[in-house]
N, C-alpha and C positions, 0 to 999 in steps of 0.2 A: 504493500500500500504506500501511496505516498506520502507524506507527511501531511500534505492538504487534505485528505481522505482520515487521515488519524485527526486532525484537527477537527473536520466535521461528524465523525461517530462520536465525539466526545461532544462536542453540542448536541445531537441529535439524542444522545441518552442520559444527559444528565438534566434531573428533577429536580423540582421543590422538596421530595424525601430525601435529597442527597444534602439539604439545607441544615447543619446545626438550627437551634433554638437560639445561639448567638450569634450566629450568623444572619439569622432572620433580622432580627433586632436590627443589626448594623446595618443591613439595607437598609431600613426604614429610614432610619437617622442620615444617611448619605442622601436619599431622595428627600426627606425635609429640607436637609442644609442647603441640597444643589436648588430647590424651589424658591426658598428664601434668598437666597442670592441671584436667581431670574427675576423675582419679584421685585429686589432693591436693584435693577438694573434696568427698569420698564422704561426710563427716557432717555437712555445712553445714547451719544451719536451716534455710535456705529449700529446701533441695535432700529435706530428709526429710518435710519439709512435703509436698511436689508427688508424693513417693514415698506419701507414707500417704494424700493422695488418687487418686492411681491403684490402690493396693489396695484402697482403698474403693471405685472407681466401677467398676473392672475397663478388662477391654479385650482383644478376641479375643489372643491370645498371636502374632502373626504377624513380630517385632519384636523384637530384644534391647536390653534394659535394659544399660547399663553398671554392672557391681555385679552383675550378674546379676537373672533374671527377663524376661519376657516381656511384651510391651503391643502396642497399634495404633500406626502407622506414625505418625501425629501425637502422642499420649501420646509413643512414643518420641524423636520431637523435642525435646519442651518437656524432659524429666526431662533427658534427655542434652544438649539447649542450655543448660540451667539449671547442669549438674554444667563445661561447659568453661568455663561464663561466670563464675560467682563470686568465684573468685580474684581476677578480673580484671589475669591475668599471661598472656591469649592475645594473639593479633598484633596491628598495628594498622596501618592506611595513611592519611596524612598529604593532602590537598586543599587546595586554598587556602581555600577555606571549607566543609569539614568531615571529621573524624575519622572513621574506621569500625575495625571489628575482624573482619575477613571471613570467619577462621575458626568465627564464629558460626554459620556457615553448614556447618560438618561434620556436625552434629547430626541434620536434616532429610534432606541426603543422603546419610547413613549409612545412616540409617533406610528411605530409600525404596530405596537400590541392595538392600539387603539382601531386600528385601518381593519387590523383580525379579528375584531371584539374580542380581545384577548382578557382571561383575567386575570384578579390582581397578584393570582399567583404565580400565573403567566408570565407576565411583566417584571416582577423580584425574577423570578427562576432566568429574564433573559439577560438581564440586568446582570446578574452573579456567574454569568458565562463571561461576558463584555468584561466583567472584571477581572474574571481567573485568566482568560486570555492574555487582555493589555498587560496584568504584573508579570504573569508568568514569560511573558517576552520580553517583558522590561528587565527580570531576571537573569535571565538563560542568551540573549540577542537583544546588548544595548547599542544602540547606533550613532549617540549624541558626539563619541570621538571621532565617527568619521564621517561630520559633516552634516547628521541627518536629524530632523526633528522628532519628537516624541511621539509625533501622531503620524509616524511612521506604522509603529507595531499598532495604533488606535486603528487603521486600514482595517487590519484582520481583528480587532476586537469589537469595533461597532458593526461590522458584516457579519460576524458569530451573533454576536446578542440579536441583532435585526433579523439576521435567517432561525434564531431562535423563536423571537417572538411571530413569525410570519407559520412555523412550522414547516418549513421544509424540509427536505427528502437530503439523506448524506450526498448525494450527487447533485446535486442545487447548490446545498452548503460550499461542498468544497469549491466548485464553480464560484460562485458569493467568493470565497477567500482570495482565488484566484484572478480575477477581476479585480478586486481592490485592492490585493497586494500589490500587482503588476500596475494599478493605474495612479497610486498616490503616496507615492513616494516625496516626503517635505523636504524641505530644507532649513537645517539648523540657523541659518543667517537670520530668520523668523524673529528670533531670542540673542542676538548678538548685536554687537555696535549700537547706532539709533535705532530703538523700541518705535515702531511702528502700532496701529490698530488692529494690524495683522494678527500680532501677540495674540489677540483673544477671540480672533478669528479663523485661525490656523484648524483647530480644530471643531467647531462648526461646518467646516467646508469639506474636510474629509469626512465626517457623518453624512453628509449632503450625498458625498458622492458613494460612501458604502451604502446606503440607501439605495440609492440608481444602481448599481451594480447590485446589489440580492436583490431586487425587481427584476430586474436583466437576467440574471441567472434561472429566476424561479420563471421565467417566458421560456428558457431553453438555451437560452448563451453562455456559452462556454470559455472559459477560460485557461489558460496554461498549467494544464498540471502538475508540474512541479515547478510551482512558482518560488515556493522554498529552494528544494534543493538542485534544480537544474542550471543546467549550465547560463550562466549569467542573471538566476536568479536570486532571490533576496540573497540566502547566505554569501553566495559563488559574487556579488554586486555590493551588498552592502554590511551585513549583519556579521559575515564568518560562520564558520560553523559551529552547530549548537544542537543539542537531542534535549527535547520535553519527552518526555513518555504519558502522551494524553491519555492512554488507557488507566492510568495509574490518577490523573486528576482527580481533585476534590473541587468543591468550590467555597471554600473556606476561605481564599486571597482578600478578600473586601473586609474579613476581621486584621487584616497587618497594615490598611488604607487606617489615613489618619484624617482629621479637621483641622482646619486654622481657628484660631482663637484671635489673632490680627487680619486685617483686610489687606496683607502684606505677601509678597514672595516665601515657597514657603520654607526656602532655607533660613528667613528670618527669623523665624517666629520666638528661636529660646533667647537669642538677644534682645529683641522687643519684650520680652517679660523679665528680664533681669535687668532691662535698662529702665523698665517703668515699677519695679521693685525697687531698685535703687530713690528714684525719685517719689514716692509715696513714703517709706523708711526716715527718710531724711527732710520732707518736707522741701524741696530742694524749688529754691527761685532759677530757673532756667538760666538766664542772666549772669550769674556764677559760678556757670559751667565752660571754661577755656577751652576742653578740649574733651572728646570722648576718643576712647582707643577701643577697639574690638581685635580680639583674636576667634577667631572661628576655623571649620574644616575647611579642607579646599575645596571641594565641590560649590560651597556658600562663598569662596571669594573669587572663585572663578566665574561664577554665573552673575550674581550680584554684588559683588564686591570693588570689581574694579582689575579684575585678573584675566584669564584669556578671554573674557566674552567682550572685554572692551568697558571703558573709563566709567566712571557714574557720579560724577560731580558734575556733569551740563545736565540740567533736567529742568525740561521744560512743558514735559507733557503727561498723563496719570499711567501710562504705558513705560516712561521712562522712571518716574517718581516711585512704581510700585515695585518696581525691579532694581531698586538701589538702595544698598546699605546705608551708605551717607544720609541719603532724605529720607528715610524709612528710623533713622537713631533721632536726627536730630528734630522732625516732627513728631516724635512721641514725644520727648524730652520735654517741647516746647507746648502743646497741648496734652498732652497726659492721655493717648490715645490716638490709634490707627485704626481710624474705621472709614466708610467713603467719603465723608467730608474731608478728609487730609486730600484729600485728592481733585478736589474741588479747582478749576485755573488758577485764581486765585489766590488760593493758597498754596498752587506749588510755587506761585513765580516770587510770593511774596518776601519782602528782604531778610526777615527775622531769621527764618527758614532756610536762605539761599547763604546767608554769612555763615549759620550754624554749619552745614553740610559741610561747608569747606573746611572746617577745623574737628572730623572725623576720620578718623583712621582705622583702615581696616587688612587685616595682617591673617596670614593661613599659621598656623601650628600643627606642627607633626604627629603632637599627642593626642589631639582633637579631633585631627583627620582620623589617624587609626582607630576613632570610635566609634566611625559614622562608617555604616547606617543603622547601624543598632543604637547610638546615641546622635541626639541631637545639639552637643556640649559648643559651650562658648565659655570666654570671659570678656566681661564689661571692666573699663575703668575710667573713671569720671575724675578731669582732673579741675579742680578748684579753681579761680581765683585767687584764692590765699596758699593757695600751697598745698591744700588736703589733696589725697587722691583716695575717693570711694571705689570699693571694687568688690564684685561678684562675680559668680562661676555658675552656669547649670549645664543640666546633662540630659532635661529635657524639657518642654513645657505642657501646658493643659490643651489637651485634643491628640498630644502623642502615643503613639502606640501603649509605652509607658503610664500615661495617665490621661485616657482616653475621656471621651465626653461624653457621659451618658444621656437619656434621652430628654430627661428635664433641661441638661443646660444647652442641648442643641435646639432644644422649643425657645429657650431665652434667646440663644442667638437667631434664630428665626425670626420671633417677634423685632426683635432689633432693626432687624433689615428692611422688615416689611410697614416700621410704622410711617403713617402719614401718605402709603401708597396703595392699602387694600384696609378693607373695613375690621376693624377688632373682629368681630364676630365672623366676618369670612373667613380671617388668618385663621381664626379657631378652629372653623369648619373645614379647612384642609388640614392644618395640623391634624384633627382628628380622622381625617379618610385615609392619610396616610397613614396613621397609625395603625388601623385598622384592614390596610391594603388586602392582607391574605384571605381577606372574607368579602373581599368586594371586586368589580368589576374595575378595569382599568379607566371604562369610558362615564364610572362614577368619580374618579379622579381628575380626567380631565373636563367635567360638566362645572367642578369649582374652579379649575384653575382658566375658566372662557369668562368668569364674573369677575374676575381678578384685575380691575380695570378695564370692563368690557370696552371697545367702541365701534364706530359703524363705520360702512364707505359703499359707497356703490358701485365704486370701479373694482372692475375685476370680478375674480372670484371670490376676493379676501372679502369676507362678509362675516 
């Protein structure tokens, strides 16, 4: 068999009974957080942008829009991957050599259980494929040193979940694999140099298209069979070689996905709580603070820090702000919190903010490195005006594997998101459908989330 054909008998027979009781959980809480952070992202540019061309180009109504309105099954991917992805405050899981955000992947199979009247078990069960997939690639074939983006291996993880949720046949599936492995290949420049809006589009757009390809496949269209291991494919092209033993999968991977607890990158997250630990402790007037120093792993100063991925002291846009140490230390410092308002124009160009940044420093350490990815360790030091230096160290923060976040304070961070953009009593009312997913139908999930800022139009399809 070929490795595509091992990849689709492992979607095609793994269930909801293959689901831990902590495993269930954690979906739900991943599907909260990614919703609450679509819903705090309902008037982004890029997100009205994608919306006023799908009013413009239309698209059979078969599909709910988040906000309300109606589109095709791929349309509804891209809008609704693009509304969970922007913030960029969804999950993320950690590899030795590469990052993912898995819940990328709710978007596409939202869209498709919905298109199946799939239910809500359905939807978890295709969701927790999409996941064991993208880590287990992210694991075994990272791509990010040679050049390739993360929603690389997201190809074959949103065409697994989607040909899950659609029910397709092992010879569809692998097809679906092979299609989307072969047609979406990113590029890592995505996340390098000047942060574009690309950032938080990159992978909305491969959901878009693994959507069109398991369509494509489940009509009859065929694709490269050994898209993996053949002669100039993934591995032999971009990944190297690498053996999962899908027969042998669980789909337990979405219990080692983590939350942010900051609206920030998520190598950042254990310095942003030790650096706003430090200033809650101490009572610290901002003002007082000559200089902060960070030592972190290299992975966090390579990407955000100011190391191979390119400088992060010019920052002038919330794509460049969210992906930089410097302005990610020196606005918590300065308001006592990273949530989307730090991200506001405004407040990134603003002077306070723009002087601090530059008198941050941020450095790899060898010991810190070799303890990632099982830790997430840093040290902060805050030096004085007068001459003190404050200093802390952690080794993980709240949402990490280590001290994960249970369902009550992913509901507070939910709420968080969602106030002053969906009605109290609505947020409640999906909070609780999700809660509930496993005994309901998918398309009672998205009947709340078309009220969620409903609106009209008459152009198009989008209605």
């Amino acid at each position: 068999m070929t490795v595509a054909a091992r990849l689709a008998r492992f979607v095609v027979e793994r269930s909801w009974d293959d689901l831990s009781e902590r495993a269930r959980e954690e979906l739900k809480i991943r599907v909260l957080d990614a919703l609450g952070c679509a819903l705090g992202a309902m008037e982004a540019p890029p997100v009205r942008a994608i919306r006023a061309q799908l009013d413009d180009f239309g698209g059979r109504p078969l599909c709910t829009l988040i906000g309300g309105g109606r589109t095709a099954p791929d349309r509804a991917a891209l809008h609704n991957g693009a509304l969970v992805r922007y913030l960029d405050f969804n999950d993320s899981y950690f590899a030795p050599g590469e990052t993912c955000h898995p819940s990328d992947n709710l978007a596409p199979v939202l869209a498709t259980a919905e298109y199946a009247s799939a239910s809500g078990r359905e939807l978890l069960t295709a969701l927790a494929v999409a996941y064991q997939v993208q880590c287990r690639l992210s694991d075994e074939a990272p791509v990010r040193a040679k050049g390739f983006d993360h929603t690389t291996q997201g190809s074959f993880a949103a065409a697994s979940g989607v040909a899950k949720a659609l029910r397709l046949s092992e010879t569809e599936i692998a097809n679906a694999l092979a299609i989307a492995g072969t047609a979406l290949n990113a590029l890592r420049v995505t996340r390098t140099g000047v942060l574009s809006q690309w950032k938080g589009l990159a992978y909305p757009f491969t959901a878009f298209g693994a959507v069109e390809a398991t369509f494509l496949a489940a009509r009859g269209i065929t694709g490269p069979p050994e898209v993996f291991e053949g002669n100039k494919g993934f591995m032999d092209s971009i990944a190297g070689r690498f053996e999962i033993d899908w027969e042998g999968e669980d789909l337990e991977r979405v219990r080692r996905t983590f939350l942010k607890r900051y609206n920030a990158e998520i190598h950042s997250q254990s310095a942003l709580e030790a650096l706003l630990e430090l200033r809650q402790a101490h009572a610290l007037d901002p003002e007082a603070v000559e200089r902060i120093e960070l030592e972190t792993f290299q992975v966090a100063f390579d990407i955000i820090g100011g190391g191979e991925e390119g400088g992060k002291k010019e920052i002038r846009t919330k794509e460049q702000a969210d992906h930089s140490l410097p302005y990610l230390l020196a606005v918590a410092l300065i308001d006592g919190q990273v949530l989307p308002e730090q991200f506001a124009p405004e407040r990134i160009v603003a002077p306070d903010v723009q002087a601090l940044l530059r008198r941050v420093e941020v450095r790899p350490a060898a010991d810190l490195t070799a303890r990632f990815p099982a830790e997430h360790a840093c040290r902060v030091r805050l030096h004085l005006a007068d001459g003190a230096i404050l200093a802390i160290e952690k080794s993980d923060y709240e949402g990490f594997v280590t001290r994960p976040m249970g369902w009550e304070r992913a509901r507070e961070k939910f709420e968080q998101l969602v106030v002053g953009r969906v009605d109290p009593s609505l947020a409640g009312e999906l909070a609780e459908t999700v809660r509930g997913l496993d005994e309901l139908e998918t398309r009672d999930l998205t009947a709340v989330l078309a009220r969620a800022g409903a609106r009209e139009t008459t152009k198009g399809a989008v209605r």
